[in-house]
C-alpha positions in Angstrom: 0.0 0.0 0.0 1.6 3.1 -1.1 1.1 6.0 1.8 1.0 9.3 1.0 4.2 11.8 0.6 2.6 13.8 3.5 2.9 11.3 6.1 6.0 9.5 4.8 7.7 13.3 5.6 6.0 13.1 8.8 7.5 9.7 9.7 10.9 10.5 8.3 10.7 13.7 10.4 9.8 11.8 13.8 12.6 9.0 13.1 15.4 11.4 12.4 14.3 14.0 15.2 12.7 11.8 17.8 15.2 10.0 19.2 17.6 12.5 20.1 15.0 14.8 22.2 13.9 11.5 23.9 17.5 10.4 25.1 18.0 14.4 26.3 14.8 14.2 28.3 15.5 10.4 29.4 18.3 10.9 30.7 17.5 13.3 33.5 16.1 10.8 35.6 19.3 8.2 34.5 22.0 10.6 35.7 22.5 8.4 39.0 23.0 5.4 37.0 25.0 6.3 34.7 27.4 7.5 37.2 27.4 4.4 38.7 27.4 2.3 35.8 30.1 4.5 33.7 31.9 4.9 36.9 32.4 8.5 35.9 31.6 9.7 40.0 34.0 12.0 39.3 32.5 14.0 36.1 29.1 16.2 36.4 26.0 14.2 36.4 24.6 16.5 34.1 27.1 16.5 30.9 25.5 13.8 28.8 22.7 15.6 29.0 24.5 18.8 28.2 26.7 17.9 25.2 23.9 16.2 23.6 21.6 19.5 23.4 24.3 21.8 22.7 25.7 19.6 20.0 22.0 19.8 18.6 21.4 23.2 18.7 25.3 24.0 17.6 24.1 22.0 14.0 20.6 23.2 13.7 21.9 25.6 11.2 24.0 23.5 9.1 20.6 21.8 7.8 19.4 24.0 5.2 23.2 24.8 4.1 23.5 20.9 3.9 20.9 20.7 1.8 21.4 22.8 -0.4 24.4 21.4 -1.3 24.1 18.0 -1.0 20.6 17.6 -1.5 17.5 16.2 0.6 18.4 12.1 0.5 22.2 12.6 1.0 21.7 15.1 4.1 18.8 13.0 5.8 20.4 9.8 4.7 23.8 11.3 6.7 22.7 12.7 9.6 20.9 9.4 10.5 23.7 7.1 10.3 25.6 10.2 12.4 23.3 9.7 14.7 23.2 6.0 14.7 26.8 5.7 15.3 26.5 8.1 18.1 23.3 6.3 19.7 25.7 2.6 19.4 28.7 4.4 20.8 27.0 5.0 24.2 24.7 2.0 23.4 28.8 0.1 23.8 30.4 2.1 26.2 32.1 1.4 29.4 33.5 4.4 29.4 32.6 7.7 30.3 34.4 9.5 27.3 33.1 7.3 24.5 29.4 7.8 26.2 29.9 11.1 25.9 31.5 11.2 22.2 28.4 9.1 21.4 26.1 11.9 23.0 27.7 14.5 20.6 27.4 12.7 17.7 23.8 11.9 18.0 23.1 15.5 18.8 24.8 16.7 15.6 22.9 14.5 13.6 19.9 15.0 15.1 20.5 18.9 15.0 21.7 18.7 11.1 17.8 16.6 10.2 15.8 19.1 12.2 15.9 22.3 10.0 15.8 20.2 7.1 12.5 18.1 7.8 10.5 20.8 9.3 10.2 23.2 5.8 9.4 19.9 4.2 6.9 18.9 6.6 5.0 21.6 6.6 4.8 22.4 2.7 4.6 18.5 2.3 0.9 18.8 3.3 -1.7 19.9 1.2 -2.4 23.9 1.7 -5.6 23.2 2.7 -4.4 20.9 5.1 -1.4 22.0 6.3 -2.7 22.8 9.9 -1.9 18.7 10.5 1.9 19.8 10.5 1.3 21.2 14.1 -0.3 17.9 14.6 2.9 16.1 13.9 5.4 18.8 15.4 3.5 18.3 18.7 2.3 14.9 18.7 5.8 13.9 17.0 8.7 16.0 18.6 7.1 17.2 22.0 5.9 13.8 21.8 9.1 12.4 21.8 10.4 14.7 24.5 7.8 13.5 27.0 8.0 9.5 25.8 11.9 10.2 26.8 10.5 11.3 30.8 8.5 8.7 30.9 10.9 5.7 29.7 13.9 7.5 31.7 12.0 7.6 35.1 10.5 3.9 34.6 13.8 2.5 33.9 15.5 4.2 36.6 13.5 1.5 38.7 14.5 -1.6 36.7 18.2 -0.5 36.0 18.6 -1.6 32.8 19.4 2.3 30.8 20.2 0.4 27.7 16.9 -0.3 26.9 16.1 3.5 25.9 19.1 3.3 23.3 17.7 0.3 21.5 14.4 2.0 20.3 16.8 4.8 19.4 19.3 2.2 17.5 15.8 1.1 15.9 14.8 4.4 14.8 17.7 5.4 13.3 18.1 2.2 11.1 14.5 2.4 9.9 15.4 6.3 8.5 17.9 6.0 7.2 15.9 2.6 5.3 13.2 4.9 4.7 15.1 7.8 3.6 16.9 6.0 0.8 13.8 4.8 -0.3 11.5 7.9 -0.2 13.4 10.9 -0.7 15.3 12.4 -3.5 18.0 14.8 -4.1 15.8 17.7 -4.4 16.5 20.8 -3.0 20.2 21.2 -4.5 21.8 24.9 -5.8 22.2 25.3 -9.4 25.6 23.5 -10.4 27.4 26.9 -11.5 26.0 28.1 -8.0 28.9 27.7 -5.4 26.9 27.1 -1.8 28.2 29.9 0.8 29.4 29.1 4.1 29.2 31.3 7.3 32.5 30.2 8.6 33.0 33.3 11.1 29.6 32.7 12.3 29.5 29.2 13.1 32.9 29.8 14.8 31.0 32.3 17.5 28.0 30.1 17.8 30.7 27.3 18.9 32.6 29.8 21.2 29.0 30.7 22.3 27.9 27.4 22.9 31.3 25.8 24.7 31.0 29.4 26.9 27.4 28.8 28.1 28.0 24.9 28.6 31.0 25.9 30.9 29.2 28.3 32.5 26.2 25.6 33.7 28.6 22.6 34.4 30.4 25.4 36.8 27.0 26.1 38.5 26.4 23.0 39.3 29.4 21.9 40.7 30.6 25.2 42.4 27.2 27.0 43.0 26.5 30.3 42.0 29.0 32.4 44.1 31.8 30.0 41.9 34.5 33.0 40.4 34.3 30.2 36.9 30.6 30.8 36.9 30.8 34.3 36.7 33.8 34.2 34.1 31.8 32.0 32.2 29.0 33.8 32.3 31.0 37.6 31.3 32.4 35.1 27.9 29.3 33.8 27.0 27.9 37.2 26.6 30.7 38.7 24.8 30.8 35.5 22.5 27.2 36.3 22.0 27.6 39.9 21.6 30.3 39.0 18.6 27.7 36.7 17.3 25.4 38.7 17.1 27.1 41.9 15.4 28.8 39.2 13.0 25.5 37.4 11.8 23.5 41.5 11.7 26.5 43.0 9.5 26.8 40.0 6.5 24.7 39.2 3.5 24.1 35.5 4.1 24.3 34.7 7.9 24.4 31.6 9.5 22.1 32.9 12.2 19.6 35.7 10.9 19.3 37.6 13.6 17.6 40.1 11.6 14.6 38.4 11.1 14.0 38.1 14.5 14.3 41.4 16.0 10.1 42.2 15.3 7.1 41.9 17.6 5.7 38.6 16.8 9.3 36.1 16.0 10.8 38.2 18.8 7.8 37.1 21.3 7.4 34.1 20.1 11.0 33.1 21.4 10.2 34.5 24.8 6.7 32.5 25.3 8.7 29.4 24.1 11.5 29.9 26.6 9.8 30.9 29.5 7.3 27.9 29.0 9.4 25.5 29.0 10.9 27.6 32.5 7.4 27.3 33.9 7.5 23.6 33.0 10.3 22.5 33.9 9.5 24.0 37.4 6.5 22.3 37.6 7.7 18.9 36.4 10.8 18.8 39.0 7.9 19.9 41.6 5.8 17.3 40.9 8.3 14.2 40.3 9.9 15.5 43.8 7.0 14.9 45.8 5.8 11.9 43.9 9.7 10.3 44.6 10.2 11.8 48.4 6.5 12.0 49.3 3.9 9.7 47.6 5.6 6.4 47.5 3.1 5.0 44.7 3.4 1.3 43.1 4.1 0.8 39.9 1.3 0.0 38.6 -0.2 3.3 39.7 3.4 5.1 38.9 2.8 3.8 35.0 -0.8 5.5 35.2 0.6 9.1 36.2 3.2 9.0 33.6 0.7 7.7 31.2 -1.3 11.1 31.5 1.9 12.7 30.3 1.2 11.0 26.8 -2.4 11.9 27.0 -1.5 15.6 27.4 0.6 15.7 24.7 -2.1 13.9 22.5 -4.7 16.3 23.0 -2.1 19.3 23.3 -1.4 18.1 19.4 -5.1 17.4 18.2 -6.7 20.8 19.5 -4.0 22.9 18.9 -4.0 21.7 15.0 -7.9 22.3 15.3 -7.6 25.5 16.9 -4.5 27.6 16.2 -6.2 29.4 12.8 -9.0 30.0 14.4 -7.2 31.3 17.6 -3.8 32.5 16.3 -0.9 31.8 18.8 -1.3 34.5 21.1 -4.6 33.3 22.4 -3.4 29.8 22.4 -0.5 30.6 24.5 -2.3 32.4 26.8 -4.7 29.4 27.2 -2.0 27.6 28.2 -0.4 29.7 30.2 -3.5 30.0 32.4 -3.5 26.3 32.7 0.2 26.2 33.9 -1.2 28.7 36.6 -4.3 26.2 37.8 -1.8 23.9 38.4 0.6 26.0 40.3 -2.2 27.3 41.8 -3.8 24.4 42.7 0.1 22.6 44.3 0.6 25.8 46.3 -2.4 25.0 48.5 -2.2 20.9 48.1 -1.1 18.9 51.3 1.6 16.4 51.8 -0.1 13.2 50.7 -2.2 13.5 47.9 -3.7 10.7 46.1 -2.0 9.6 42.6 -5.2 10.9 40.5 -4.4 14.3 41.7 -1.0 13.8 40.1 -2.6 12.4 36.7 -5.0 15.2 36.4 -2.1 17.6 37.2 0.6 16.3 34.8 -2.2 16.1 32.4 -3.3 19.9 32.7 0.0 21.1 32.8 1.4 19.2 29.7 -1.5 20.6 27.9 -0.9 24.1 28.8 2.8 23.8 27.3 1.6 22.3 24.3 -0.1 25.0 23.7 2.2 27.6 24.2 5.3 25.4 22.4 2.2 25.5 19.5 2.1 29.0 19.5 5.6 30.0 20.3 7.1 28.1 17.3 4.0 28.8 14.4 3.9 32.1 16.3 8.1 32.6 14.9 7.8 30.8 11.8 4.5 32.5 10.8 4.9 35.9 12.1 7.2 37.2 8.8 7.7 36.8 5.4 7.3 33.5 4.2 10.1 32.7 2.0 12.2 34.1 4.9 10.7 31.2 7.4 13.6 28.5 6.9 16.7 31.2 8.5 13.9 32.9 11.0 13.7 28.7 12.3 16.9 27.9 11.9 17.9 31.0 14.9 14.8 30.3 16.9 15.7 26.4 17.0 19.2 27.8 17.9 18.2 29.9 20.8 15.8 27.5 22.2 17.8 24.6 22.2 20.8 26.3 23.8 18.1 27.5 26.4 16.7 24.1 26.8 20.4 23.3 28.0 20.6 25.5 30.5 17.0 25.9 32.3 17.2 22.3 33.7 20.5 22.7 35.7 19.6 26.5 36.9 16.4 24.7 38.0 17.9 22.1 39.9 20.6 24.8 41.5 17.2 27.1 43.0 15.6 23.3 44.4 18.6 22.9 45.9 19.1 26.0 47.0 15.4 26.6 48.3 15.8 23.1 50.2 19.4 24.4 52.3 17.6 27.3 53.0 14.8 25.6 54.6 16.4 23.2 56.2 19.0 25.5 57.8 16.1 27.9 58.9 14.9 25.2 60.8 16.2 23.9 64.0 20.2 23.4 63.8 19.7 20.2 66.4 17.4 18.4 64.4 18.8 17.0 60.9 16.5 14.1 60.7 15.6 12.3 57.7 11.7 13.6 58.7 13.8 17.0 58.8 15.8 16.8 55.4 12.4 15.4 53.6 10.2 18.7 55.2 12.6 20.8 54.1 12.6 18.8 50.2 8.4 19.4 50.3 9.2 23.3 51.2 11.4 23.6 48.6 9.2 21.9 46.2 6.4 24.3 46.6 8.6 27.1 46.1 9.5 25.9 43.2 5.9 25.9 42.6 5.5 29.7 43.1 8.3 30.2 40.8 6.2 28.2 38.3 3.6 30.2 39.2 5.8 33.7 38.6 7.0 32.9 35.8 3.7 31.3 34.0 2.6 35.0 35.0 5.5 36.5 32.4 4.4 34.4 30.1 0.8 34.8 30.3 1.8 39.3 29.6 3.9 37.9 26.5 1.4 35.7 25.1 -1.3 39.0 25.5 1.2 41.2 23.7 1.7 38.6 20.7 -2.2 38.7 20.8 -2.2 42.3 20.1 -0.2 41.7 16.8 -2.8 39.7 14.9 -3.0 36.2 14.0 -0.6 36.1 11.8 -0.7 34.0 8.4 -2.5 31.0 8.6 -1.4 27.7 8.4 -4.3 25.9 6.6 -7.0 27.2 4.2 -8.5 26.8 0.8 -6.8 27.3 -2.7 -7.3 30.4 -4.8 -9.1 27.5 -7.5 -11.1 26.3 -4.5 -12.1 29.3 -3.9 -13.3 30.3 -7.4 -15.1 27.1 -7.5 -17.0 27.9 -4.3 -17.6 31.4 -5.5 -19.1 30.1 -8.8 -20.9 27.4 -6.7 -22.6 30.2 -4.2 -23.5 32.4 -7.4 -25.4 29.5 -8.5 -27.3 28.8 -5.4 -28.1 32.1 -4.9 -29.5 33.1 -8.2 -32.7 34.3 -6.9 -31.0 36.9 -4.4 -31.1 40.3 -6.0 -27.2 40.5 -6.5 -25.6 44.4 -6.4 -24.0 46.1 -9.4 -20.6 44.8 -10.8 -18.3 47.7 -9.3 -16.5 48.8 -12.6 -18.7 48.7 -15.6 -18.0 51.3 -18.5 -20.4 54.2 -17.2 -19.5 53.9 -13.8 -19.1 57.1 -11.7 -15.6 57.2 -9.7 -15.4 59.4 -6.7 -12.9 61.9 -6.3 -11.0 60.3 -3.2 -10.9 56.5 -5.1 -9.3 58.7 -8.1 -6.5 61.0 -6.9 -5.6 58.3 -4.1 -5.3 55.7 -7.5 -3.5 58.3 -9.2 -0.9 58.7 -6.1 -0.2 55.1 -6.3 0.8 54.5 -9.7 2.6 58.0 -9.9 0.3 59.9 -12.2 0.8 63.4 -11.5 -1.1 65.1 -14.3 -4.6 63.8 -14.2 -6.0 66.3 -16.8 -3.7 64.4 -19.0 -4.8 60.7 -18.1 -6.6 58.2 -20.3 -9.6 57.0 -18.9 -9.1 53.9 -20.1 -5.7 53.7 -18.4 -6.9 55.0 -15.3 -9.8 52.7 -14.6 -7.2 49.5 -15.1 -4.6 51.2 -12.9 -8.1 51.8 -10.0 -9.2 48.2 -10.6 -5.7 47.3 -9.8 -5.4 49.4 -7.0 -8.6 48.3 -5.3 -7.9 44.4 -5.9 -4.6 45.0 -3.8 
């Protein structure tokens, strides 16, 4: 049965992008054992996870250079087996090093597919369809990153990690099968046409993004008061300042930066970024008291995490359904206001809860950043020129993933922080285990509030991207369709009295319609105009 070339892009795109943002998120709850299986206790929990998402936002650039040159089969084709040799290098490893060369490798090839497949999903679908690419960049990649929680927290119980790296050895074979089979080398420059390279800019993006990665493996381990977290911190905004007066001054940039600095891309960034903030709040919040609290069985354990899927799902179905109709600033500030129920609701909730009041909550608040990951990225891609959507991505992708790197470890640096506050605020005598765990639930529900502040911020930017319009849309009918339907509606109503065709031969033209006509197309002697000429250059005018 041959499928359709809308959903083989879709599957391609989920195989080739899937598997690296389900290891980054899986590995979170793994970090413990893979210390202790790597015996690497003396290297930062945190750096697998690290590397992997800078490598992948380091390369999101080189995909639409890559295929322009090479072509869409030979890129796709080469950044899956990059990433499958990366995914059986840690698959194989005893060693800390060659985990970590493996994590690089799957996050450049991961990083090189993303830009590549997401201009091809979306113009893959039929126009009057295309809506069903939010469908698959929901369902599909958020998807993905919440599949990766789910499988890393389970398998943190049985202690068998490896397990997550065969579906991701599995994915990658069946792309790269797939994309020899179904795509083509489409997409390549003319021959004459030599492809540019952004050399000087790809050089501060990697100074920018070794900086920053210093700069959070130094918080972690020395805290914020660390002299190297502050040095890295001064670099990383110099290396970013450089970047970004490179990429603004040059023709072809690797990183437009010019086509982000308006209302809509440039909020569209911040309701991405500080959702995923008010997320991953939430999230540590509520795995926190589900690990230290609520000892549930597994059995009920499998049916909380479950309702992470099941958010995701329906985040994907009604915001495909709903973003035209909405635009993204009313969908982000739906889901902004369900991040605050939940907040909300956690801020008041007691010690012991029972496990449906985790399922409905990681239910609600999945949905809610569904939403605004809906309308932060359409919000970007849709909120300029068209044929400039590809480089306007290709930056937001950049920035985002390099923020996606950092916002879990400054998270767990303020739990840990908010927890050695409260437990040294308490009495210095008692240092109990009931002690250290009241102190955990206090910190937990500050974290909470900070959820709750910062779902705030992003319920003002989501308002203010509101107040820019909807944007293009992503679905709707042909111009043929429409003509159709026109000629259709003529015909049904052929008994309504119809009113007169505005330009007919005798038709009087008011003096406003005429001299603002003449203004446009630059007629400055009207005494002088054909009449004939003028009423095409009107008819013109008004059809714009």
């Amino acid at each position: 049965m041959k499928i359709e070339r809308h959903w083989g892009i879709s599957l391609l795109a989920i195989l080739a992008v899937g598997p690296g943002l389900m290891l980054n998120s899986a590995l979170t709850p793994l970090q413990g054992l893979l210390q202790k299986t790597l015996d690497s206790s003396s290297y930062p929990s945190i750096i697998p996870i690290l590397t992997g998402t800078i490598a992948f936002a380091l390369f999101v650039p080189l995909g639409p250079f890559l295929r322009h040159k090479w072509g869409d089969k030979t890129t796709y084709v080469t950044s899956a087996c990059i990433s499958l040799l990366g995914v059986l290098l840690s698959l194989i490893s005893t060693k800390f090093i060659v985990f970590e060369v493996g994590r690089v490798l799957q996050g450049m090839g991961g990083g090189m597919a993303l830009m590549m497949m997401l201009p091809m999903l979306v113009l893959a679908f039929p126009i009057s369809r295309r809506n069903l690419a939010l469908l698959i960049l929901i369902g599909g990649f958020y998807g993905s990153s919440m599949i990766g929680v789910c499988f890393g927290t389970l398998v943190s119980h049985t202690g068998n990690w490896k397990e997550i790296f065969y579906v991701a050895v599995a994915c990658s074979i069946l792309a790269i099968l797939l994309g020899y089979m179904l795509l083509s080398n489409e997409g390549t420059r003319h021959a004459k046409e030599k492809a540019h390279f952004d050399w000087m800019g790809f050089g501060w993006a990697g100074i920018f993004a070794l900086l920053t990665a210093f700069t959070v493996l130094s918080l972690q381990k020395w805290g914020g008061s660390s002299l190297y977290v502050w040095i890295g911190l001064g670099g990383s905004v110099l290396s970013f300042l450089f970047l970004f007066i490179t990429e603004y001054s040059i023709t072809k940039p690797l990183l437009s930066f010019k086509l982000i600095l308006h209302k809509k891309p440039l909020l569209a960034i911040l309701v991405v970024i500080t959702g995923y903030i008010a997320m991953t709040l939430s999230l540590v919040s509520l795995q926190g008291i589900l690990k230290t609290v609520n000892a549930l069985p597994n059995k009920e354990m499998v049916i909380v995490y479950l309702c992470l899927l099941v958010g995701v799902a329906v985040a994907a179905i009604l915001s495909c359904l709903l973003y035209d109709k909405l635009g993204p600033g009313i969908l982000g500030m739906v889901g902004a206001l369900l991040i605050i129920s939940v907040n909300l609701t956690w801020m008041d909730a007691g010690e012991h809860e029972p496990y449906t009041f985790f399922a409905i909550s990681f239910f609600v608040l999945i949905l809610g950043v569904g939403f605004t990951i809906a309308s932060g990225l359409m919000g970007a891609a849709l909120g300029g020129p068209l044929p400039d959507l590809v480089p306007r991505m290709a930056t937001v992708q950049f920035l985002r993933m390099t923020a996606y790197a950092a916002i879990p470890v400054i998270s767990s640096y303020i739990l840990n922080n908010f927890s050695a506050h409260h437990l040294t605020n308490g009495s210095s005598q008692d240092v109990s285990e009931q002690s250290v765990e009241k102190s955990q639930l206090l910190a937990y529900h500050d974290l909470f509030f900070s959820s709750f502040s910062a779902s705030l911020v992003l319920l003002c930017f989501s308002f203010l991207m509101a107040l820019t319009g909807k944007g293009h849309k992503l679905a709707h009918k042909p111009h043929h369709g429409r003509n159709e339907e026109g000629k259709e509606n003529s015909h049904s109503n052929e008994n309504v009295v119809q009113p007169p065709p505005l330009y007919t031969k005798d038709a009087v033209i008011p003096d406003h319609d005429y001299r603002k006509a003449l203004q446009k197309f630059k007629q400055l002697k009207p005494a002088k105009t054909n009449d004939g000429v003028f009423r095409e250059a009107l008819k013109k005018f008004k059809e714009k």
